[in-house]
MARBA-3410 file (N, C-alpha, C, O; in Angstrom, 1 decimal):
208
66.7,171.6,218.7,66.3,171.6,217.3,64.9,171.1,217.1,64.7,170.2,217.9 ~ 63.8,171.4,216.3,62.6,171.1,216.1,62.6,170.2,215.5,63.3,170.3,214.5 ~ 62.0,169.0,215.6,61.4,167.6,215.0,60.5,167.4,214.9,59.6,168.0,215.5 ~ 60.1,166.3,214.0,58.7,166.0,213.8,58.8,164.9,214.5,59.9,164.4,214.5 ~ 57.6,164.2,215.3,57.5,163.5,216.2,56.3,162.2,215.7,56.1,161.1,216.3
55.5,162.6,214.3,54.7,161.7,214.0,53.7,162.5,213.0,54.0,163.7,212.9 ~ 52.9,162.0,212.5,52.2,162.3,211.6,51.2,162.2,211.6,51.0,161.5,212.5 ~ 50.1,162.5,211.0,48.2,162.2,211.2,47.9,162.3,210.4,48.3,163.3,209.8 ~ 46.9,161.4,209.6,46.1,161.4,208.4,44.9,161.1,209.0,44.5,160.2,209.7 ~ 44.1,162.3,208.3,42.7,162.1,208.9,42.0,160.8,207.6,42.0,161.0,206.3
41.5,159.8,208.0,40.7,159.3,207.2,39.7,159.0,207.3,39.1,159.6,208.2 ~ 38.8,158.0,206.6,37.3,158.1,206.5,37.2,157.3,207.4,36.6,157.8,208.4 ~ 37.5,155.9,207.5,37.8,154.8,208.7,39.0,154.1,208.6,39.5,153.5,207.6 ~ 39.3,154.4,209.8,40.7,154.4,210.5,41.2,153.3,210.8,42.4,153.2,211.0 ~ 40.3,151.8,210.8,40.3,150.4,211.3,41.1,150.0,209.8,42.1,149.3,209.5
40.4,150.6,209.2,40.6,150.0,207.2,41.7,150.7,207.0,42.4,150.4,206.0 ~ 42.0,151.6,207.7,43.6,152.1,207.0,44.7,151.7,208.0,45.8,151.9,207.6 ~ 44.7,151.3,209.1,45.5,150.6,209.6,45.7,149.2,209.2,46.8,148.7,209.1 ~ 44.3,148.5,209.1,45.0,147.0,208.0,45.6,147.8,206.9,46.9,147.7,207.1 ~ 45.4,148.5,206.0,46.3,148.7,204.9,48.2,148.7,205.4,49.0,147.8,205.3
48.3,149.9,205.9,48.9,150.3,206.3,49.9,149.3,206.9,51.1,149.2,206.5 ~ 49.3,148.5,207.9,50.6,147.3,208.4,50.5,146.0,207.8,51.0,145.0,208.3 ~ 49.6,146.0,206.2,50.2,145.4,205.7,51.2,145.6,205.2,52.3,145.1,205.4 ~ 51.1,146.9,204.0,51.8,147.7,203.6,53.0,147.6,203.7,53.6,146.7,203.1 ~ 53.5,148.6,204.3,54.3,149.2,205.0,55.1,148.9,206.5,56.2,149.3,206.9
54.0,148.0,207.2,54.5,147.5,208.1,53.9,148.0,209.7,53.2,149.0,209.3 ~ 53.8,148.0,210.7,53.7,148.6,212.2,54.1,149.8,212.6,53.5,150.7,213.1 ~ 55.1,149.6,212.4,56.4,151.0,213.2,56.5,152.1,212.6,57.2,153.0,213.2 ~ 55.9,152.5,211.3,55.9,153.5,210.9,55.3,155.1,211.6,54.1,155.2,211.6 ~ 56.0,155.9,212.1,55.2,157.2,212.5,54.0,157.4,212.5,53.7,158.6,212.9
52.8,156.7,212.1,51.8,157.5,211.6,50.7,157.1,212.3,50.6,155.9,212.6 ~ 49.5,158.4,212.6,48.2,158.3,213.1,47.3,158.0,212.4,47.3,158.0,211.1 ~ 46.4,157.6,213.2,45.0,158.0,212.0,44.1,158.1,212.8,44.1,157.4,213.9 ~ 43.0,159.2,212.3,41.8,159.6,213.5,40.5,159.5,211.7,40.6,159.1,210.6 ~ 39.8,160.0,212.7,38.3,159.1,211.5,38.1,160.9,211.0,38.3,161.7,211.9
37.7,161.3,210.0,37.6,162.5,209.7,36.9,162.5,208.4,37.4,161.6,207.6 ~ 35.8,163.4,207.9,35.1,163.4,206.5,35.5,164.7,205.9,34.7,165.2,205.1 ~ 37.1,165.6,206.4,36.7,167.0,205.7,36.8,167.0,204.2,37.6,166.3,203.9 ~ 36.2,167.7,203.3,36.0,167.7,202.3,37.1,168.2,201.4,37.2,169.4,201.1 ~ 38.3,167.2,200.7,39.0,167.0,199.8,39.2,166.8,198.3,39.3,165.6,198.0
39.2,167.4,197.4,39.6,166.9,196.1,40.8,167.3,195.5,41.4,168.4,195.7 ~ 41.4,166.2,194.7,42.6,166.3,193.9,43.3,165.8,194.7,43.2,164.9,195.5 ~ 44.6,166.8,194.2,46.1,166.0,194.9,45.9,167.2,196.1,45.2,168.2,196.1 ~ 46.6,166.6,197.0,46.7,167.2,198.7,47.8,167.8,198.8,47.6,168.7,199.6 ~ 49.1,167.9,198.2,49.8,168.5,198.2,51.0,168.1,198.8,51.9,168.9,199.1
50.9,167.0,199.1,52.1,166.3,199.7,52.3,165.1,199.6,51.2,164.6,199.5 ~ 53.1,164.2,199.6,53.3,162.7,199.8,54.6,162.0,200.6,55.8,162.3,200.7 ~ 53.9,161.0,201.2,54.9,160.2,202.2,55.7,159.4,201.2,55.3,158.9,200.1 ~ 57.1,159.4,201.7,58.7,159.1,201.1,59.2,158.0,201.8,59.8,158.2,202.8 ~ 59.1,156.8,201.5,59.6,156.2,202.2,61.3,155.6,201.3,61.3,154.7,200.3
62.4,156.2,201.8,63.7,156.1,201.5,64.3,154.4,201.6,64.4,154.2,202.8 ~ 64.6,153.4,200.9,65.5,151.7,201.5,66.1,152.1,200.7,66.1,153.1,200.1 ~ 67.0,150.8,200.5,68.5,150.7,200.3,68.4,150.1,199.0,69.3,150.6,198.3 ~ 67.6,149.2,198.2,67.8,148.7,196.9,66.6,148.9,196.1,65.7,149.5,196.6 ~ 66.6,148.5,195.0,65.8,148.3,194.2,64.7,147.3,194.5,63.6,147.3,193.9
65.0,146.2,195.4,63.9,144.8,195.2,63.4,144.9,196.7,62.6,144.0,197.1 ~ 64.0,146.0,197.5,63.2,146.3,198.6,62.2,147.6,198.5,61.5,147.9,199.4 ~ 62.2,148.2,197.3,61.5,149.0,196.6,60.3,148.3,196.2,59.2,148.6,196.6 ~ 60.6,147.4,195.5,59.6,146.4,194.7,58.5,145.6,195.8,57.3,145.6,195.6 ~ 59.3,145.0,197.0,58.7,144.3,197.9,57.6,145.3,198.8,56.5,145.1,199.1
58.3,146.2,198.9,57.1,147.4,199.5,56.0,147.9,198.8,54.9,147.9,199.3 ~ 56.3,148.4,197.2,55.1,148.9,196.4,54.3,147.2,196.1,53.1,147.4,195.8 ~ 54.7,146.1,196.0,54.0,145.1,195.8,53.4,144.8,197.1,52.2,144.4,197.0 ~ 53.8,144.8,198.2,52.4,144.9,199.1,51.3,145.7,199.3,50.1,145.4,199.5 ~ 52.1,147.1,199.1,51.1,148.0,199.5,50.1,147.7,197.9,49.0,147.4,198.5
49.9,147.5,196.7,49.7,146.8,195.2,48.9,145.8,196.1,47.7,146.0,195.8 ~ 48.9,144.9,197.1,48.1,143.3,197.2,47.1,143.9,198.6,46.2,143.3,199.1 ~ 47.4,144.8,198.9,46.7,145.4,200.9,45.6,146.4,199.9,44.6,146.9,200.4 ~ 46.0,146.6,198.4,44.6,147.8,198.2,45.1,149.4,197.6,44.5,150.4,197.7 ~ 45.9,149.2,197.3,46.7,150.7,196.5,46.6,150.7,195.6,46.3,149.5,195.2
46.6,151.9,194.4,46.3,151.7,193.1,47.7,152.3,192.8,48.3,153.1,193.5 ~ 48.2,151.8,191.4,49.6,152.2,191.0,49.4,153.5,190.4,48.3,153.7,189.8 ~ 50.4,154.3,190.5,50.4,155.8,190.2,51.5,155.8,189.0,51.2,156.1,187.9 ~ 52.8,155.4,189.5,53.9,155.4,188.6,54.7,154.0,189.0,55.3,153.7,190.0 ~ 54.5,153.3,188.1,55.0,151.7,188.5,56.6,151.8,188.7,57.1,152.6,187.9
57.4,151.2,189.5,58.8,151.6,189.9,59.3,151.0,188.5,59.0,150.2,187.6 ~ 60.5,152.2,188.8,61.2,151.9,187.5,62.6,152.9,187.6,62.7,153.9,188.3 ~ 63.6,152.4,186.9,65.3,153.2,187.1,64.3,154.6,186.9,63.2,154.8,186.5 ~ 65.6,155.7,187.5,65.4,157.1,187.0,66.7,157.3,186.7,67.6,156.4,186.7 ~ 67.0,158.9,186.3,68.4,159.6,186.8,68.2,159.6,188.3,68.7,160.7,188.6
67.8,159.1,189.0,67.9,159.2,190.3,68.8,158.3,191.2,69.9,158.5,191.8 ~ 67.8,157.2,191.0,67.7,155.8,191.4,66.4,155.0,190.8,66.2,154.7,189.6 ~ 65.9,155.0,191.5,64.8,153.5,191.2,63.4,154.0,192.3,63.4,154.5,193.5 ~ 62.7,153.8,191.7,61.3,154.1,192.7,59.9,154.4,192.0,59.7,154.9,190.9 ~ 59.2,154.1,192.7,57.6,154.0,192.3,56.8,154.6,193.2,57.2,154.6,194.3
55.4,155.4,192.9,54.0,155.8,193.6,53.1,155.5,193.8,52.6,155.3,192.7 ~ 52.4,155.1,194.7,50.8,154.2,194.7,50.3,155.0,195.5,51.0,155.7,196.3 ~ 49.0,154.9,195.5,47.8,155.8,196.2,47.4,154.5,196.6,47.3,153.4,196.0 ~ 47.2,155.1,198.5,46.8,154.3,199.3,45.0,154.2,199.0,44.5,154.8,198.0 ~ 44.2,153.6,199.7,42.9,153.6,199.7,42.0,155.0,200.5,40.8,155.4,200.4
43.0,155.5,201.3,42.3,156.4,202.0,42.6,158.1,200.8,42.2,159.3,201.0 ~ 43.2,157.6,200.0,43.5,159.1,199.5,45.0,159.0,199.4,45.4,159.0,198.2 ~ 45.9,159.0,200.3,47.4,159.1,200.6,48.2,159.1,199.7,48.4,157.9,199.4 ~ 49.0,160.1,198.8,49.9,159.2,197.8,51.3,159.2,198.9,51.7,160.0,199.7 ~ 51.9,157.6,198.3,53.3,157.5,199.2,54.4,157.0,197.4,54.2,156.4,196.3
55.5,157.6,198.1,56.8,157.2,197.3,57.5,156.2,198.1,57.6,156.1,199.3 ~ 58.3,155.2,197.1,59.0,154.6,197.8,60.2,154.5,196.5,60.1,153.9,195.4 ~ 61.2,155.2,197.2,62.4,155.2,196.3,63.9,154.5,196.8,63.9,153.9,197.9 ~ 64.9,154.4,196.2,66.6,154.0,197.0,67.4,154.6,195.2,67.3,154.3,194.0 ~ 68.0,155.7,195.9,69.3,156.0,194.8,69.7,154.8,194.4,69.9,154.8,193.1
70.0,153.9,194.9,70.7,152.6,194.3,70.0,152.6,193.4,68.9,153.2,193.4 ~ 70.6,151.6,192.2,70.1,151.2,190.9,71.0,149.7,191.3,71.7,150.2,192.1 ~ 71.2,149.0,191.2,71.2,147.7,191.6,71.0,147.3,193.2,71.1,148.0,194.2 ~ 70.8,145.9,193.1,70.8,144.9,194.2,71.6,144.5,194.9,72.3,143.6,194.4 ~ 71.8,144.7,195.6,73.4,144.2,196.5,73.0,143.0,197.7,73.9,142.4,198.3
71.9,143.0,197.8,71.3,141.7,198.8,70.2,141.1,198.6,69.6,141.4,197.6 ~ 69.6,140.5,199.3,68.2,139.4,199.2,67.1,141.4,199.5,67.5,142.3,200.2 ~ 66.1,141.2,198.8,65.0,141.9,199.3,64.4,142.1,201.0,64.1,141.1,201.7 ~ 64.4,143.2,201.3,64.1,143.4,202.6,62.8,144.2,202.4,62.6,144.7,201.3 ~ 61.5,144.4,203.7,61.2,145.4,204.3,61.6,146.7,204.8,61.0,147.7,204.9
62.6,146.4,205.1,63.5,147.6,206.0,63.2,149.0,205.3,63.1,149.0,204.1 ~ 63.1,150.2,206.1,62.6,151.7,205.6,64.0,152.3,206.2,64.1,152.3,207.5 ~ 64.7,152.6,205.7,65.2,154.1,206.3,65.5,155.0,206.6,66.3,155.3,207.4 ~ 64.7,156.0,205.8,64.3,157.1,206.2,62.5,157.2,206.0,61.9,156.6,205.1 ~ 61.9,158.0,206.8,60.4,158.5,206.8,60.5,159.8,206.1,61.1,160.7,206.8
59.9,160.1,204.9,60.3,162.0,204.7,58.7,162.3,204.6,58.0,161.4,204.1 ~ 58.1,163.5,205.1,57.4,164.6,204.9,57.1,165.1,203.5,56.7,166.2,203.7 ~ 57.0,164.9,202.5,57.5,165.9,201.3,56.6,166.9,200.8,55.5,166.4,200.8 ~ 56.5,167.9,200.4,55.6,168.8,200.9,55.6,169.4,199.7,56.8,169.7,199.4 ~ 54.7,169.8,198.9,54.6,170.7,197.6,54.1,172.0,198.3,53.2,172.0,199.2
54.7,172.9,198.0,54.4,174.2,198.2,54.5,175.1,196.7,54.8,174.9,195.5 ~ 53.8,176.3,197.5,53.4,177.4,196.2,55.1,178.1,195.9,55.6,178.4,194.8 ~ 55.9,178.1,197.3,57.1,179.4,196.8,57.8,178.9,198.2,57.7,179.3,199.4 ~ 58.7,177.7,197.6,59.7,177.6,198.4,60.4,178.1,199.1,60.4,177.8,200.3 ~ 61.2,179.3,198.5,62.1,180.0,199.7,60.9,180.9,201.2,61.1,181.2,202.4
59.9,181.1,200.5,59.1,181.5,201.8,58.7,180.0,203.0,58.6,180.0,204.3 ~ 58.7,179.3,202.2,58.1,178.2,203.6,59.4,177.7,203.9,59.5,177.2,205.0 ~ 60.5,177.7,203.0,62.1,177.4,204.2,62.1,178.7,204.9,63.0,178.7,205.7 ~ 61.5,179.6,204.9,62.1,180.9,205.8,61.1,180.2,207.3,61.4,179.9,208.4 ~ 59.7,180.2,206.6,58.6,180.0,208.0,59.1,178.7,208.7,58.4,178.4,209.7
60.4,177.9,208.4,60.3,176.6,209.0,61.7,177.1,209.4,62.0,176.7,210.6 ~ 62.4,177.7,208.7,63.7,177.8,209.5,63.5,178.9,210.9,64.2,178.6,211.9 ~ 62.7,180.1,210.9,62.3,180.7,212.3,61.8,179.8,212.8,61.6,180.1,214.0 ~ 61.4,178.5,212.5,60.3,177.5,214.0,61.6,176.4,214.2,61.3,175.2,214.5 ~ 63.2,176.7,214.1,63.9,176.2,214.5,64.4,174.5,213.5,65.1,173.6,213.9
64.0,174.6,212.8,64.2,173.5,211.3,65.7,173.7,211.1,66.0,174.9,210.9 ~ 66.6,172.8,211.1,67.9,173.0,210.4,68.2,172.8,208.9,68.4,171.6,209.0 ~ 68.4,173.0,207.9,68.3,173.0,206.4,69.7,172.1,206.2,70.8,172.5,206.4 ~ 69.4,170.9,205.9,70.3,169.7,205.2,70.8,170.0,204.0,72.0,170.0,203.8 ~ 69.9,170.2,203.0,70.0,170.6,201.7,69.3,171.5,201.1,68.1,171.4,201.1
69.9,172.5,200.5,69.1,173.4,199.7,69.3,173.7,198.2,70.4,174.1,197.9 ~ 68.2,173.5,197.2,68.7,173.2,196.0,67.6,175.0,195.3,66.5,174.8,194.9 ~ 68.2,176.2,195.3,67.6,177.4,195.0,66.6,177.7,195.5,66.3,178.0,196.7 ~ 66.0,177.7,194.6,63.8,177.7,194.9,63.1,176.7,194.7,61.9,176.8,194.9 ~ 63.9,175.0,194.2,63.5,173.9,194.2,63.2,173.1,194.9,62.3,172.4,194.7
64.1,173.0,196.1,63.8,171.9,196.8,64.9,172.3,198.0,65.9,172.9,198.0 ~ 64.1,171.4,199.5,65.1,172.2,200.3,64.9,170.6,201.1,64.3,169.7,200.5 ~ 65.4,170.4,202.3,65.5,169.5,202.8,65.5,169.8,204.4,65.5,171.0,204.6 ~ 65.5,169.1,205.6,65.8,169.7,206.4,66.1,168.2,207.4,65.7,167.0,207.2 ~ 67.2,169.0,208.6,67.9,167.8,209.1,66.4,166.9,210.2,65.9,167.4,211.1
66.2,165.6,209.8,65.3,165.0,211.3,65.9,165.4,212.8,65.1,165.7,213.7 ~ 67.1,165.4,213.0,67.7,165.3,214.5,67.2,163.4,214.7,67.3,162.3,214.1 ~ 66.7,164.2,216.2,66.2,162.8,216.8,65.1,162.3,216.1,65.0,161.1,215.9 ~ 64.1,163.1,215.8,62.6,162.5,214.9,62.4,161.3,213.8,62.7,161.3,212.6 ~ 62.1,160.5,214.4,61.9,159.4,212.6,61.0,159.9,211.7,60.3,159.1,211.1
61.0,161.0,211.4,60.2,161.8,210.4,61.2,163.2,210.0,61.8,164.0,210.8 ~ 61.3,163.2,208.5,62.1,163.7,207.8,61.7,164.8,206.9,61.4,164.3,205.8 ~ 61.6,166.3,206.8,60.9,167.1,206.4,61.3,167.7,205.1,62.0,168.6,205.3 ~ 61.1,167.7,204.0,61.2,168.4,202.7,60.4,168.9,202.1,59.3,168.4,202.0 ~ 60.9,169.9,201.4,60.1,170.8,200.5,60.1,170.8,198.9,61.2,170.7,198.3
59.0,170.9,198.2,59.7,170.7,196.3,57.9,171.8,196.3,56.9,171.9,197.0 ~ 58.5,172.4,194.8,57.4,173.0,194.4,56.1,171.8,193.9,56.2,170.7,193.4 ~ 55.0,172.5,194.4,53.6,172.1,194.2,53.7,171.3,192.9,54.0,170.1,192.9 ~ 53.6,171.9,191.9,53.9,171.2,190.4,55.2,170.3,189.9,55.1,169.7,188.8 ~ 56.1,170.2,190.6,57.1,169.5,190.4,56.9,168.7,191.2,57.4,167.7,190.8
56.0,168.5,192.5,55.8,167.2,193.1,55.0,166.3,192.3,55.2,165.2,192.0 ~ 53.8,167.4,191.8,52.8,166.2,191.4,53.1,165.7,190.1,52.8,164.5,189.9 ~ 53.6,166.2,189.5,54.3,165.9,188.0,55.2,164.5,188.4,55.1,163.5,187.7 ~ 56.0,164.4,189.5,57.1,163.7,189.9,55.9,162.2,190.3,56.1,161.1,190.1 ~ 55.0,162.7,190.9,54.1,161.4,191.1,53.1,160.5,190.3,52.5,159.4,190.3
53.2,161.7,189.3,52.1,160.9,187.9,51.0,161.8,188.0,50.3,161.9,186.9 ~ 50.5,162.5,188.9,48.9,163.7,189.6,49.1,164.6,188.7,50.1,164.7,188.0 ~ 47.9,165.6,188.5,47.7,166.8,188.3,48.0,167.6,189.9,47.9,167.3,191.1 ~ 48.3,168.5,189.1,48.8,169.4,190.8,47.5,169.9,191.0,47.8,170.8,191.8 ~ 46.3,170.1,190.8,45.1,170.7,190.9,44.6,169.7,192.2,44.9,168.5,192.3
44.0,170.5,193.1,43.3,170.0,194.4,43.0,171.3,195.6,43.6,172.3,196.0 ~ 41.6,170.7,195.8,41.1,171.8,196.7,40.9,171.2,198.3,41.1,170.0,198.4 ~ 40.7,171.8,199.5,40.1,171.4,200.4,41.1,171.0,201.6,42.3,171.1,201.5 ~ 40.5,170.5,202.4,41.4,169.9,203.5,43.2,168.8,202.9,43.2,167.6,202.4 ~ 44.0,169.3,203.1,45.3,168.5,202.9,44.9,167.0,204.0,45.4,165.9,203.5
44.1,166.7,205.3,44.1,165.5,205.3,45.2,165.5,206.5,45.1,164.4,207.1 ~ 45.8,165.9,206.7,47.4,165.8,207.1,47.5,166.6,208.4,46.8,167.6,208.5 ~ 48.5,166.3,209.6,48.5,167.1,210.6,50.1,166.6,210.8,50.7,165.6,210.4 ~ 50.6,167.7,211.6,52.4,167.0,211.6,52.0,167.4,213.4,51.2,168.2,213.8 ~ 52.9,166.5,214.2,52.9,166.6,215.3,54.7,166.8,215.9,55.5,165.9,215.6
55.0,168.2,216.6,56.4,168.0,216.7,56.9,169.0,217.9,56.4,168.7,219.0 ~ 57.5,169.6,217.9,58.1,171.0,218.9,58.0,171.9,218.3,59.1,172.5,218.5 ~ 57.5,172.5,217.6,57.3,173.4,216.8,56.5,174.3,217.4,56.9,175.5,217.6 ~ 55.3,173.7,217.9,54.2,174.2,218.7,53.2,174.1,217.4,53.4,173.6,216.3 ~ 51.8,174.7,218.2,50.8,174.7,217.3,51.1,176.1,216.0,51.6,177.1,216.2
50.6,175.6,214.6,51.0,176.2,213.7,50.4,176.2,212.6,49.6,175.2,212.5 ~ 50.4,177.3,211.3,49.9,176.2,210.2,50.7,177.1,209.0,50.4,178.3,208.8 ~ 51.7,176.6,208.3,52.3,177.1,207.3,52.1,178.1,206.2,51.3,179.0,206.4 ~ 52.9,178.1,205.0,51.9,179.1,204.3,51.3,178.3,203.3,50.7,178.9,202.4 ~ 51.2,177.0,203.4,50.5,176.3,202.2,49.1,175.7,202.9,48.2,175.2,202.2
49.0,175.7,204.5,48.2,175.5,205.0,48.2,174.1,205.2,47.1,173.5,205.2 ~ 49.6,173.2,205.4,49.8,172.4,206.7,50.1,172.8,208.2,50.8,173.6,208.6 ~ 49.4,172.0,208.8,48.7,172.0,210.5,49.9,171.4,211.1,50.5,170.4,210.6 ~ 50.4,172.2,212.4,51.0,171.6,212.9,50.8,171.7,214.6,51.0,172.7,215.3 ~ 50.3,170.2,215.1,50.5,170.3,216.2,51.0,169.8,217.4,51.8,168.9,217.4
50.5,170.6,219.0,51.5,169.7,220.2,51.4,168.5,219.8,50.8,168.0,218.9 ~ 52.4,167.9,220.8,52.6,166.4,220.9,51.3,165.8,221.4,50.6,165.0,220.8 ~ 51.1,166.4,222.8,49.8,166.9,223.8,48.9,166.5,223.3,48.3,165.4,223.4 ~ 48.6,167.8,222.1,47.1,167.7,222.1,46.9,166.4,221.0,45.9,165.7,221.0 ~ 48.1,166.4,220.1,47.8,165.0,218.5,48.1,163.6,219.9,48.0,162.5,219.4
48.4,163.5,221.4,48.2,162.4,221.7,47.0,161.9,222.5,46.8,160.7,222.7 ~ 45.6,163.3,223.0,44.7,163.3,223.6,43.8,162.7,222.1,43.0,161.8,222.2 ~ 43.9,163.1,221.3,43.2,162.4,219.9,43.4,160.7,219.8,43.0,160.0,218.9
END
């Protein structure tokens, strides 16, 4: 089954977004970073998900990543969902950090458990087709809204939601031109979608 194996964000300097980052968020998280100036505006079309278990381990994550240099997007707060908030990193990045729970059931943690991908696209059922031929298993599929797909072994977790329903969901205008910023690294092989995320060897995103 195809996995994603890590992630790459090109940023402007890479030293300053890894202090962010493990303040943040912490060390262990999947993700690269290489030094890169390609020319971006708006929203990118995607945002990192990071899934925990409560509400005040929600809080303790968006309040670091809030003291390391993030600017608040959507301050956490109940949904019909659960509970979760968005901040834009320093380098550009918007990340979610959500938990279906709506109450607390223990002391506040760090802890992440799931890493998701989330990917705004123009026409869903086309990019579940282009991902289900590169061997993607589909966890959840919600029509032309939102699709999901299983990690396997990968600590990175792939989904799909329309372009305008993501950014609406994050506080953004869905308007953005230029480089997405973003590279996925997995078994897929070299690739690039139909929204024009990059996907590459393990290989070559480990010679970088």
């Amino acid at each position: 089954m195809a996995i994603i194996e890590s992630l790459t964000l090109d940023v402007a300097d890479p030293t300053a977004a890894r202090t962010f980052y493990t303040a943040a968020f912490g060390a262990d998280i999947p993700l690269r970073l290489r030094a890169s100036d390609s020319p971006t505006t708006g929203f990118r079309g995607f945002t990192l998900a990071l899934t925990v278990a409560q509400p005040s381990t929600v809080d303790a994550l968006v309040g670091a990543a809030l003291d390391a240099g993030a600017t608040s997007l959507k301050p956490a707060a109940k949904s019909l969902w659960g509970y979760g908030g968005a901040v834009q990193a320093p380098d550009g990045t918007i990340w979610k950090v959500a938990t279906s729970a709506k109450k607390d059931t223990g002391p506040a943690t760090r802890r992440i458990d799931e890493f998701v991908l989330l990917l705004g696209v123009a026409d869903v059922a086309a990019s579940k087709r282009f991902y289900v031929e590169r061997g993607l298993a589909v966890a959840k599929s919600f029509a032309r809204m939102y699709v999901e797909f299983d990690a396997g072994s990968g600590p990175v977790k792939l989904a799909l939601y329309r372009r305008r329903a993501l950014a609406k969901d994050l506080g953004v205008t869905p308007d953005g031109s230029g480089s997405h910023r973003l590279s996925i690294t997995g078994n897929v092989g070299p690739s690039t979608d139909p929204d024009g995320f990059a996907w590459e060897a393990a290989s070559l995103a480990a010679a970088r």
